[in-house]
Steps between C-alpha positions, in 0.01 A plus 500: 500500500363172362517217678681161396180359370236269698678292754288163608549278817609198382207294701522207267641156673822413381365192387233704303466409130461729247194574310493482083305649271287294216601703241346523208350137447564482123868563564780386639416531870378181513777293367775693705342459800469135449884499351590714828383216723633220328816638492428552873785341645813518211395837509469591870155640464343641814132438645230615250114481400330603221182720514273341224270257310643136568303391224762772266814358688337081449442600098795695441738209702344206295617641144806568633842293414554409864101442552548188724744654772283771567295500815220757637357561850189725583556695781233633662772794700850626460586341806431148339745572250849375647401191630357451113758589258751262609262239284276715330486846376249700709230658313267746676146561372415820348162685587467576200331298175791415206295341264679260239870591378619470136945493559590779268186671472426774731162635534299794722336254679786420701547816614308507834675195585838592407406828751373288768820333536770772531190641772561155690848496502521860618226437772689199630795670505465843673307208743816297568375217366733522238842667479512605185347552119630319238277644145472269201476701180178675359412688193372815563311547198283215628423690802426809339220352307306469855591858620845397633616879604876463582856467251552175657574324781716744733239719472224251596697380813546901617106528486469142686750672765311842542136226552715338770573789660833654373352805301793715283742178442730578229559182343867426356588299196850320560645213246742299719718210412842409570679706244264788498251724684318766359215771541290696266388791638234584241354130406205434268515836304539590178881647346336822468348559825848367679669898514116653660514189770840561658505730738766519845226381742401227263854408479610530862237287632534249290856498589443483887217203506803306261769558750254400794398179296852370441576578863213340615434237269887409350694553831719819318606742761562791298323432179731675204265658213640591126230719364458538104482803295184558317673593184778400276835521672329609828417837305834599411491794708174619400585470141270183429225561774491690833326278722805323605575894668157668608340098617742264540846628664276670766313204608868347508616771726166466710553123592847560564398768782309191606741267553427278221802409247338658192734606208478580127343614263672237290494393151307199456681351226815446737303425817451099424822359353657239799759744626233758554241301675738432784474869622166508567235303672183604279457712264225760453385582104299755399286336319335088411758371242762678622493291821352182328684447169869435698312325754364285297763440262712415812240291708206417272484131641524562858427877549231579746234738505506688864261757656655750770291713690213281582375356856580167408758295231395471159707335212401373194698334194660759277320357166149555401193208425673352164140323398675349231692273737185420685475130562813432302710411746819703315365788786825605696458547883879579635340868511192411724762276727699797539214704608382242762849477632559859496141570672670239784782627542324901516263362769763347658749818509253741609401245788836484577531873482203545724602274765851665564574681825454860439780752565 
C-alpha cells in the first residue's frame, strides 16, 4: 500500500516569509512580483522575498507605469526579509551570474540562473527559513537549450526533494481556486500516450496524496473526489473505450476500501457546470486539458498552480512567462497574489494541523 505522499514537519516560524522564484527574467516574473508588493496591503499580501538579480528587479521597475512607488531592499538572509518588505520589497542575491536582460526576449544564457533560483528557494525552504515556494513562470524551451532534463517545473521540484533527502516523492499537480479544484493524473504528455500512462496504481496514488493535501493543507475532513472517465461518455459501457472498466472503476473501488470518498468514473462534459461542482471537492482528470481547459475557463485570473506531495509548499501562478507583456505594465498579477495568499494560508493550515492535540 502506498503511502499518502511525503509528509514534512512544518519547522518554518510562523512569521516565516515565503521564498519566490525569479522566473524567467525576460518575462513577466519581474513585473508581478513588483505588482504583488505594491498591491501589498489592498491586497493582503503576506511576507515575501525574491531570489534574484536586484539589478533585473531596479531595470524592470524603472520602465514600469508605477516606476516611482516602487521600492527595493537587498537582503543579505531570509530572516531580514519581514522587517524589509513593509518599505521595500526584499530581494535576495542569487549565486549565480544573470548577465543583462532584454524584457521579452528570452535567451539560454539565463538558464543557470533561472535554475539557481528555484535551487535557493527549495534549499531555504526544506531549511525553515522560508515556509513556502512561490515559482514565477519559465519557458522550458529556454532551459532545454542548456541540458534542462525535466517537463517542467513539478518535475524539477520532485528531483530538488529526492537531493534533500525525500527520495520516491510523487509530486501532485492540483489547480485550486474558489470555484474549482482539479488534478491531472497524466500531466505533460502527449493525447496519444494518455491511454498507455493510466494505470490503477498510477491513479490511486495520485488520488491518496490529493485527499491528504486538502486535509492537510485546506482544512477538509473528508475530502470528496469526482473522478473523470477517460473516454467519451465515461466509455459508455465499454462501447467507446474500456479503460473507464479494466483502470479506472477499480482504482475507484480501491480508494474506497481506503477510506477515501472516491467516486465515478464520470463524464467530463457534465462534471463542471455550477450545480455539479458543488458535489465534489476536486476533481481528478485523466489527462492535461481535461483538468485545465474548465479550470481555466472558470478561474484563469486567479487560479493557482499547487504542488501536492512534496516536503514543503510550492505554488506558482497558473499562467505562463507572457514576454510580450514584459515591461508593459498591462501584466496581470491577481494570479501570483492568489498564489502567495494561498501558499499562507497552506503553511498556515498544516501548522495548525501539526500543532493539534493528537487523539
Amino acid at each position: 500500500m502506498h503511502t499518502a505522499g511525503v509528509e514534512a514537519l512544518p519547522q518554518a516560524a510562523a512569521d516565516a516569509p515565503l521564498a519566490v522564484t525569479m522566473g524567467d527574467p525576460a518575462g513577466i516574473g519581474p513585473d508581478i512580483a513588483l505588482a504583488s508588493w505594491l498591491l501589498r496591503k489592498k491586497c493582503g499580501c503576506p511576507s515575501f522575498f525574491v531570489i534574484g538579480d536586484i539589478g533585473l528587479f531596479e531595470s524592470r521597475a524603472a520602465i514600469l507605469p508605477a516606476s516611482s512607488e516602487f521600492k527595493l531592499a537587498l537582503i543579505a538572509q531570509p530572516e531580514e526579509a519581514a522587517a524589509a518588505f513593509a518599505s521595500a520589497l526584499p530581494v535576495l542575491a542569487l549565486q549565480s551570474t544573470l548577465g543583462s536582460v532584454v524584457p521579452g526576449k528570452p535567451t539560454a544564457a539565463h538558464a543557470s540562473a533561472i535554475v539557481a533560483s528555484i535551487e535557493d528557494a527549495v534549499a531555504m525552504t526544506v531549511a525553515g527559513r522560508a515556509c513556502a515556494v512561490v515559482t514565477a513562470p519559465i519557458a522550458k524551451h529556454v532551459l532545454l537549450q542548456q541540458g534542462f532534463s525535466y517537463a517542467g517545473h513539478t518535475e524539477f521540484l520532485a528531483k530538488l526533494a529526492d537531493r534533500h533527502g525525500f527520495p520516491g516523492t510523487f509530486p501532485v499537480m492540483l489547480m485550486a481556486s474558489p470555484r474549482l479544484m482539479t488534478v491531472p493524473v497524466t500531466v505533460h504528455i502527449a493525447l496519444k500516450d494518455v491511454p498507455a500512462a493510466l494505470s490503477q496504481d498510477r491513479l490511486v496514488r495520485t488520488a491518496e496524496i490529493v485527499s491528504a493535501g486538502l486535509t492537510r493543507y485546506f482544512s477538509i475532513e473528508r475530502p470528496r473526489l469526482a473522478i473523470c472517465g477517460l473516454n467519451p461518455h465515461a466509455g459508455e459501457q465499454g462501447e467507446l473505450g474500456r479503460e473507464e472498466i479494466e483502470i479506472i472503476a477499480p482504482a475507484i473501488d480501491a480508494l474506497r476500501s481506503r477510506g477515501i470518498g472516491a467516486f465515478g468514473p464520470l463524464p467530463a462534459d457534465t462534471l463542471f457546470h455550477e450545480a455539479a461542482r458543488k458535489t465534489y471537492d476536486a476533481v481528478l482528470a485523466m489527462y492535461h486539458d481535461q483538468a485545465l481547459i474548465p479550470f481555466k475557463a472558470l478561474s484563469f485570473e486567479d487560479g493557482v498552480n499547487v504542488t501536492l506531495g512534496l516536503p514543503f509548499i510550492r505554488t506558482s501562478p497558473d499562467h505562463g512567462t507572457a514576454f510580450a507583456l514584459a515591461g508593459t505594465g498591462k501584466a496581470d498579477p491577481s494570479s501570483f497574489i492568489e498564489a502567495l495568499r494561498l501558499a499562507w494560508r497552506m503553511h498556515k493550515a498544516a501548522s495548525a494541523a501539526f500543532n493539534s492535540p493528537r487523539p
